[in-house]
N, C-alpha and C positions, 0 to 999 in steps of 0.2 A: 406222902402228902396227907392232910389232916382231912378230916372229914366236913367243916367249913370249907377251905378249898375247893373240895370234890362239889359241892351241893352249888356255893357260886359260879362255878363255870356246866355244872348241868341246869341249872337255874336259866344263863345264858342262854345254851343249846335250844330249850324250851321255846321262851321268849324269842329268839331267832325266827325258830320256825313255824312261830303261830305268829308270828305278823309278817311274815311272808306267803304262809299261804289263805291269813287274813285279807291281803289285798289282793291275791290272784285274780278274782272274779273279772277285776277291770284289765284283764289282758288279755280274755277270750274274745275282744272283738274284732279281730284283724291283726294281720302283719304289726301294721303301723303301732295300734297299742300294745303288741306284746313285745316288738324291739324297740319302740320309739317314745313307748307312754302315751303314745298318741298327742303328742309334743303340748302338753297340757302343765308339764311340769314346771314348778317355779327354780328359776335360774339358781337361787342358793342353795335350792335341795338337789340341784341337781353339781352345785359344786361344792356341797357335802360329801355327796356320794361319788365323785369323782375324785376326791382326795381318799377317801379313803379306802377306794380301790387302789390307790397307788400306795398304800401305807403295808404293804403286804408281809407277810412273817420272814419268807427268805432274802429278802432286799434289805430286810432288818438285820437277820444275821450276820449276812455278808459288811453290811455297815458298823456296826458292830466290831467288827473284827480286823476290817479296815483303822477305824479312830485307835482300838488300843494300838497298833501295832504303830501305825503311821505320825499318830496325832492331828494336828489342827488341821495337815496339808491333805488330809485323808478326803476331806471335802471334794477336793479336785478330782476321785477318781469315780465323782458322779456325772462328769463332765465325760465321761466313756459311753452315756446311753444318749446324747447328752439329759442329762437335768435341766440346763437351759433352754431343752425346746417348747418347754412349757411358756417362757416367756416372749418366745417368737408365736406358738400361738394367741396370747394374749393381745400382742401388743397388734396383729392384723392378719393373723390366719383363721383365727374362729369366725372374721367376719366373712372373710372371703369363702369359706366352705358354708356356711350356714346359706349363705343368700342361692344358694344351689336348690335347697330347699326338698333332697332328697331324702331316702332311706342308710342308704347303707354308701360308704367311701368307694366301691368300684361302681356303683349305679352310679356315684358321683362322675365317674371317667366318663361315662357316656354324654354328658351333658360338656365333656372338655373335646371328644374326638367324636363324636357321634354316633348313630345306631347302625353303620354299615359292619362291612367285615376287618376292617383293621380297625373301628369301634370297638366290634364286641370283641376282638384279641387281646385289646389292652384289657378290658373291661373283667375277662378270664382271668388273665393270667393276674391281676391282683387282686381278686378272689382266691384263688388258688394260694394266693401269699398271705392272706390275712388266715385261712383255714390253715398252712403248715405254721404262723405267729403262734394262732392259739394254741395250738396241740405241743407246740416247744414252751410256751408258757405254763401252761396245764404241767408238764414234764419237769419244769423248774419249781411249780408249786410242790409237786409231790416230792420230789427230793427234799425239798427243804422243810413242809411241816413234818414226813416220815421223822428226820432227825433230831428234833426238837419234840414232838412226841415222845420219843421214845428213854431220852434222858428225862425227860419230867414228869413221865407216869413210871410209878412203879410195879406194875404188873406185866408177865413175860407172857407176850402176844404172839409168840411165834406159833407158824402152822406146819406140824409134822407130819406128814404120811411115810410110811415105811423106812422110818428115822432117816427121813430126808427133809432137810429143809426146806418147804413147800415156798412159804411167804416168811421175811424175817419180822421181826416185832414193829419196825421201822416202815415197811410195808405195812402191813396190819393194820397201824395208826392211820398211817395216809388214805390208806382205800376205805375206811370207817368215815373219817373227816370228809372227803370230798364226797361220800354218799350221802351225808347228811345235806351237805350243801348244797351237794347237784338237785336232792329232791325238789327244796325251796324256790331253785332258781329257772327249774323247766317250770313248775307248776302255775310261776305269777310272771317270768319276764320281765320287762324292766320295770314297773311299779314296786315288784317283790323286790328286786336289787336294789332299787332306791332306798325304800321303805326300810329295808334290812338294814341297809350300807349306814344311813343317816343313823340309827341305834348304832348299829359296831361303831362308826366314829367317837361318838360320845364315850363310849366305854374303852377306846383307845387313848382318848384325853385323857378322862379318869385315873388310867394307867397310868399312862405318862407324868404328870403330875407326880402321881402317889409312890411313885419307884424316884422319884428329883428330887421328894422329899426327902424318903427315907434315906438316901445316898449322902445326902447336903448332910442331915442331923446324924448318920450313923459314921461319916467316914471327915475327920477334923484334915485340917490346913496343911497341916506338919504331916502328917500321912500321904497326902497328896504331893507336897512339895519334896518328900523324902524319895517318891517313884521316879515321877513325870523332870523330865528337866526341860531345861528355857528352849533348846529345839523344836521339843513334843510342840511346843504349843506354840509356835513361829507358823505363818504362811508364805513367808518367803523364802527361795530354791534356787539352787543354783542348775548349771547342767547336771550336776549328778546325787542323787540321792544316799545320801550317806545316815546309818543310823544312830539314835540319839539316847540310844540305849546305854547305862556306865553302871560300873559294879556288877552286882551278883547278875545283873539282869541283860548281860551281856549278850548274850545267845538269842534275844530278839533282834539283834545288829545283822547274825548270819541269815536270818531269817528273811530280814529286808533286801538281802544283798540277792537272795534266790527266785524270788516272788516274779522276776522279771520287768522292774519297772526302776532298773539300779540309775538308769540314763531318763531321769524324771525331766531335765527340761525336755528329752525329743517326746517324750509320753507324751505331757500339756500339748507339745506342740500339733504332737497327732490327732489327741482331744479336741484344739482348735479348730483344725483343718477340717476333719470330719464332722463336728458340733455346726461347722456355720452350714456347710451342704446337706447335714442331718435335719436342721431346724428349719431350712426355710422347705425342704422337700414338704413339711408338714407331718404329722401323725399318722403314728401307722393306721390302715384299717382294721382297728381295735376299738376296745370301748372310750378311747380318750375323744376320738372322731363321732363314734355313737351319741356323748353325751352333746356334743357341737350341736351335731343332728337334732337330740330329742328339745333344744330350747325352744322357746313361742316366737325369740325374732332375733333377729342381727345384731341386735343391742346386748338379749339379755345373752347370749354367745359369747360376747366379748366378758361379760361381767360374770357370767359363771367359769369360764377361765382364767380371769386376775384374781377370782374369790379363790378358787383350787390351788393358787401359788401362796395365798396370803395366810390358807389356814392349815396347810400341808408338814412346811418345815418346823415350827419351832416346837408343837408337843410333839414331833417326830421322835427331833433330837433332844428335846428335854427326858424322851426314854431311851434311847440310844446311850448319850452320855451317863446318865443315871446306872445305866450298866453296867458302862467301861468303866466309870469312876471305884467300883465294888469289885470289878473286874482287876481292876489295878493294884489297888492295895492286897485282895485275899486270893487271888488268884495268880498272880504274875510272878512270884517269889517258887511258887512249886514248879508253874509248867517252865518256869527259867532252866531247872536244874535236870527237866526229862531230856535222855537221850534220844528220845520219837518227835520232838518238836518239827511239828510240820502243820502247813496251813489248815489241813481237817482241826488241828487244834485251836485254831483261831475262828472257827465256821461254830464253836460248840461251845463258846465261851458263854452266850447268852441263854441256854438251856442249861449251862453249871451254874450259875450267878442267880439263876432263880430257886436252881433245886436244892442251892446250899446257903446261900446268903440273905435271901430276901423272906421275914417273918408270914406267918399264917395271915391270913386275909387279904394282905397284898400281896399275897404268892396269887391267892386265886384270881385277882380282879386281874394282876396282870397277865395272868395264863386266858383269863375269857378276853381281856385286849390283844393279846398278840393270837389268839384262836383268831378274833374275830378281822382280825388286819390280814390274816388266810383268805378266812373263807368271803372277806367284803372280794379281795381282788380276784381271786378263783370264779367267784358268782361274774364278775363283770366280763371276765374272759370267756364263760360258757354260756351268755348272753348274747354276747355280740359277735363269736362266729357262727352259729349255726345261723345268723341272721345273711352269712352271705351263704353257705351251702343253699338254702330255700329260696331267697327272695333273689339271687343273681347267678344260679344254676338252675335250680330246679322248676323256680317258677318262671322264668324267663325262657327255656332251652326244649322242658318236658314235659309240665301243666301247667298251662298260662291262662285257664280261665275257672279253676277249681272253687267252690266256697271256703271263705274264712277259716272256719272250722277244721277243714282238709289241709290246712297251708299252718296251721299251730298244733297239728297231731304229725305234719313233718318236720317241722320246729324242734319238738320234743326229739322225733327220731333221732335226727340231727346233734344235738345237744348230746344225747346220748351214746354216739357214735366219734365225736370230738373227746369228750372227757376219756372214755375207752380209748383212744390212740392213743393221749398225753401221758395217761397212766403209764401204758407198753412200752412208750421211748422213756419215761422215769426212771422202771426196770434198769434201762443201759446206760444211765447219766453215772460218771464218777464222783462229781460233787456239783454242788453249786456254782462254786465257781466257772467250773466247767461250760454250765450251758448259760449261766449268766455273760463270758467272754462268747460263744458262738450267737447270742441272739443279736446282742449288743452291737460286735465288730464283723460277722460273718455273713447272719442272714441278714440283719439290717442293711451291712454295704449294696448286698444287692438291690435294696428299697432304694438309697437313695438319688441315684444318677437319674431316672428315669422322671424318678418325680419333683425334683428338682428341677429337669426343663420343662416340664409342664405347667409352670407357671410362670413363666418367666419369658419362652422364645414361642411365637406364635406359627413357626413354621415343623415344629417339632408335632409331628403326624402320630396315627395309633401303631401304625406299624413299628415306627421305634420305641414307642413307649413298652410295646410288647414284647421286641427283641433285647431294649435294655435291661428288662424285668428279667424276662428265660434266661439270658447268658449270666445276671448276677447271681439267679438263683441254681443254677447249674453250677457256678464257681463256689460258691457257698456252701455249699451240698459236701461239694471237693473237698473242700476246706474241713469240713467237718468229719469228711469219715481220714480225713491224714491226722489230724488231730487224735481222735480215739482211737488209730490204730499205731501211734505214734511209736509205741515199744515197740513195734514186729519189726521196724524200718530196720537196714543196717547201719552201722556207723559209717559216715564217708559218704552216703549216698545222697542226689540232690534232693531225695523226698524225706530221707533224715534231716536232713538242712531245714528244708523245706516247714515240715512239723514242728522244728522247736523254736521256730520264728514266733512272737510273742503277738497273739491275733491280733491284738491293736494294729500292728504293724503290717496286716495284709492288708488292712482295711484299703488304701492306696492301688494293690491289683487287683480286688476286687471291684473298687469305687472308676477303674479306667475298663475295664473290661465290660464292664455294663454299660461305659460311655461311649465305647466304640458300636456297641452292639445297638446303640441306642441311634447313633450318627448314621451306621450302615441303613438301618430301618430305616428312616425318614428320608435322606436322600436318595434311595433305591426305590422310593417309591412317592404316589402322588402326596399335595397337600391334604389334610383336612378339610372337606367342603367350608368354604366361606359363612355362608349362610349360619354353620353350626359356631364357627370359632367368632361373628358377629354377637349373635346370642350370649357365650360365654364372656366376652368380654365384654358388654354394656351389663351384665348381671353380676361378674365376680370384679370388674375392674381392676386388675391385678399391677402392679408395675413390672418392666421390663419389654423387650424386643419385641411391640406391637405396634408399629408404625403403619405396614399395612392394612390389620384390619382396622384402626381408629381412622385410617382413610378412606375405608371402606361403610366405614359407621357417621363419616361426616358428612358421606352424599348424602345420605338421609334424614342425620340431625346434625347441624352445624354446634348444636350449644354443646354435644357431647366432648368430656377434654380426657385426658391421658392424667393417670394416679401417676403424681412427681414427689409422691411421698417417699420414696425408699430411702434419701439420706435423715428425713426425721425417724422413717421408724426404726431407723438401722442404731442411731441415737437410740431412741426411749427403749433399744433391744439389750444397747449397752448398760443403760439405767440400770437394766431391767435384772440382768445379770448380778449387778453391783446389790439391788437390792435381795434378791435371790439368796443371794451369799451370807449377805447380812443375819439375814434369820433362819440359817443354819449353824452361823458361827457364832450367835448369840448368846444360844444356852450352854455350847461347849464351853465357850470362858466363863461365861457364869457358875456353871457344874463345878469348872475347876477349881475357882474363888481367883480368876484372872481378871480384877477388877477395871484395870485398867483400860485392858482391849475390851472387857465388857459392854464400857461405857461409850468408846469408841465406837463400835459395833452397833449400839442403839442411837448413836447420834446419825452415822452413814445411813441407817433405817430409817428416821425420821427424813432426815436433807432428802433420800431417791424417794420415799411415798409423795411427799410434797411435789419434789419437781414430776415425775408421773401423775399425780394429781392434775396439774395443768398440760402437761404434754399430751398423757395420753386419754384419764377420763372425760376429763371435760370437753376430747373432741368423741367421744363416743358418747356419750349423753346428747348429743346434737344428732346423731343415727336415727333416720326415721324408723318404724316400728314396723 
């Protein structure tokens, strides 16, 4: 690495942390301003910084590596987290969580089941889920910057005591990077994440960009079209996934056939399945909910979530592509002919592409972009859980009338004690993949049954929400220690069966086992006081199976009516989807010089912003404030 390089991304580093703990001052005054901003923030800056907490370095890798291998259909295996539940909150989940008008997504539960004892058990136990989210996110972070670190610096990091290997170089990197980060982000809170996040954005544009350039002017037509052939860059599948790999470049066909997604129509189909009960459950309690949280009103909730879908994908993929494309031509001719070809090899294509292909100066701007597409999502995840360790255990449970001051020096603790666990499960992560398939399809399933009838059936009590919650995150738990101990299993046996079942595909006994556990809870025991679920529904006005209390809410006011909006918003979800896609699949045909679909793809863009134009802004600009 040249010494411009090195000076631009310590240049960054600098600049990071002198305006992050520039603006800390404003987050000594309380809870509320140190996780919420003290809801002060303008909606754009707050869906600046919410894109580019999602813009993260390992979700790039793995993206990355998905497009060369897959091509155009690769899109679809974002549809696994899903990527569409962003547009389920836009189109009427930010508003419904915003008008709660709390702190944190389990303070939110109590405003749904109330402040008794099968209250505060829901209210626990997803607390207790968003603290094991972060510390499995934290754990996915660190795997994935260690590895990418450590192909792009060339100095050997490793720590040796008694010619043992203490920490490997990979290590090293990781636990330097998130120190520097975590500093910034205990010391200012969410003004400092903002404030940071909004710079890292821009320098991840910059990137992006400046690597689309150089890809478009370095790598001509005929090179492109002599790799890639007319499958790569097809979106439509049949039942089964066959590879579209010919010639020398054969051996990425076996690759595709091993990966476990050979039977791609049941993949989608599972993707679907679980994407709709994923997205209407709503966002985890993480920082996607935080940002809901920190807007001024209902309105701007709604708009700094359709801003988060609008400015996310396309300099995403315009660096994503711009790497496969470099990727393709100077890289896919050698790893074709290794005899180790395996998916690590595809998780490391975007740290070779940089350390061998991409000239001085925009090596370094895009090493401080994808630095900073780290440490933006890293900061927003060690932001927003220690926000429930304090504000929905400690201060609720253990000191419930301490000063300010006392409740952001446990904050810090907190923060400190998160990051420190992420790290320790990083240690035991095989790869990314790995805990990207268990957050995704494992602990997620357990998220969604529970909270998915929580907005939807008014008889669904805290008792089931708490036992849907335990029993999926008990199954999940399961899931994951079969999973990593998957070699000890013998062959024959049903927990060998069992383990090399492709987790997408548990998501199903996970997603029914939390529904039983969720049914048992609620019918085994009483309703939700009326009074509470009265409240909740004239303030969130949700649609689905609320007939009694909107009857209950009509002795009192006859003008109140029932939201009969689900088949519009279910419409503008589809739009919503369609346009989602659109500008992800934009730059890829662009990158590739696939003029056609290009043109295609911005016209689909233009048709769905129009029709959401009238479907969905223009009834959310009528939102009183």
């Amino acid at each position: 690495m040249s010494s411009i390089d090195i000076l631009i991304i310590v240049l960054y580093i600098v600049i990071t942390l002198g305006v992050g703990i520039w603006v800390s001052k404003r987050a000594s005054k309380g809870l509320d301003s140190y996780f919420l901003g003290g809801k002060s923030i303008k909606w754009y800056f707050l869906g600046l910084s919410n894109g580019s907490g999602m813009f993260d370095v390992s979700g790039t890798a793995w993206m990355v590596g998905l497009l060369f291998l897959y091509g155009a259909k690769s899109f679809m295996f974002m549809w696994m987290w899903p990527i569409w539940n962003q547009i389920f909150i836009m189109v009427f989940l930010a508003i419904w969580i915003r008008r709660s008008n709390i702190m944190t997504g389990s303070e939110w539960i109590l405003t749904r089941f109330g402040d008794d004892k099968a209250g505060r058990a829901s209210h626990l136990i997803v607390a207790i889920f968003a603290i094991i989210a972060s510390i499995g996110f934290i754990a996915y972070f660190f795997e994935g910057v260690g590895k990418f670190m450590t192909i792009i610096l060339p100095w050997n990091a490793e720590l040796v005591l008694n010619n043992s290997v203490i920490l490997t170089s990979s290590q090293s990197y990781a636990l330097l990077i998130i120190f520097l980060t975590t500093i910034y982000t205990i010391k200012g809170g969410m003004f400092s994440v903002v404030a940071t996040e909004v710079l890292q954005y821009g320098i991840m544009v910059i990137a992006g960009i400046l690597i689309a350039i150089y890809a478009f002017v370095t790598v001509s037509d005929v090179e492109i079209n002599n790799i890639i052939s007319t499958e790569w860059s097809n979106i439509f599948f049949g039942t089964t996934l066959e590879g579209s790999w010919t010639g020398k470049l054969t051996a990425f066909n076996n690759l595709v056939d091993t990966q476990g997604y050979k039977m791609f129509g049941s993949f989608i189909g599972m993707c679907l399945f679980k994407g709709f009960f994923a997205s209407i459950a709503g966002p985890t309690p993480s920082y996607d909910m935080q940002r809901i949280l920190s807007t001024r009103s209902v309105k701007e909730a709604a708009y700094m979530s359709g801003f988060t879908n609008l400015i996310l994908f396309i300099p995403r993929y315009l660096l994503i592509t711009g790497i496969v494309v470099l990727a393709l031509v100077f890289l896919a001719p050698s790893m074709a002919v290794s005899e180790t070809l395996s998916l690590s090899d595809l998780e490391i294509i975007l740290p070779n592409v940089i350390n061998n292909h991409v000239p001085v100066g925009i090596k370094g701007l895009l090493l401080a972009g994808l630095l900073a597409a780290f440490m933006s999502t890293f900061s927003a995840f060690v932001n927003s859980g220690p926000a429930y360790v304090v504000n929905d255990i400690y201060k609720k449970y253990f000191k419930t009338d301490a000063e300010p001051k006392h409740y952001i020096k446990a904050s810090h603790i907190a923060s400190f004690a998160i990051v420190i666990l992420g790290v320790i499960m990083g240690f035991f992560a095989d790869s990314i993949n790995a805990i990207t398939l268990w957050i995704t399809s494992a602990l997620y399933g357990g998220y969604v049954a529970s909270n998915f009838l929580k907005w939807i059936w008014w008889r669904f009590n805290g008792w089931g929400y708490f036992w849907g919650m335990t029993s999926g995150l008990i199954i999940a738990t399961f899931q994951f220690l079969v999973d990593t101990n998957k070699a000890n299993f013998e062959m024959g046996t049903w927990l060998y069966d069992y383990a090399h079942i492709p987790v997408i595909y548990v998501f199903p006994i996970i997603f029914i086992v939390s529904l039983l556990g969720a049914f048992l809870g609620t019918f085994l025991t009483p309703a939700t006081n009326i009074q509470t679920l009265k409240e909740f529904y004239f303030n969130v006005r949700p649609w689905g199976w609320w007939a009694p209390v909107l009857k209950a809410l009509k002795e009192d006011d006859n003008s109140i009516n029932k939201n009969s909006n689900f088949a519009e918003d279910m419409l503008n979800c589809v739009v919503g989807i369609v346009w989602q896609s659109s500008m992800i699949l934009l730059p890829i045909y662009f990158m590739i010089r696939d003029y056609p679909k290009t043109w295609v793809c911005l016209l689909v863009f233009i048709i769905t912003t129009v029709i959401l134009k009238f479907t969905w802004l223009d009834k959310v600009k009528k939102l009183e404030d």
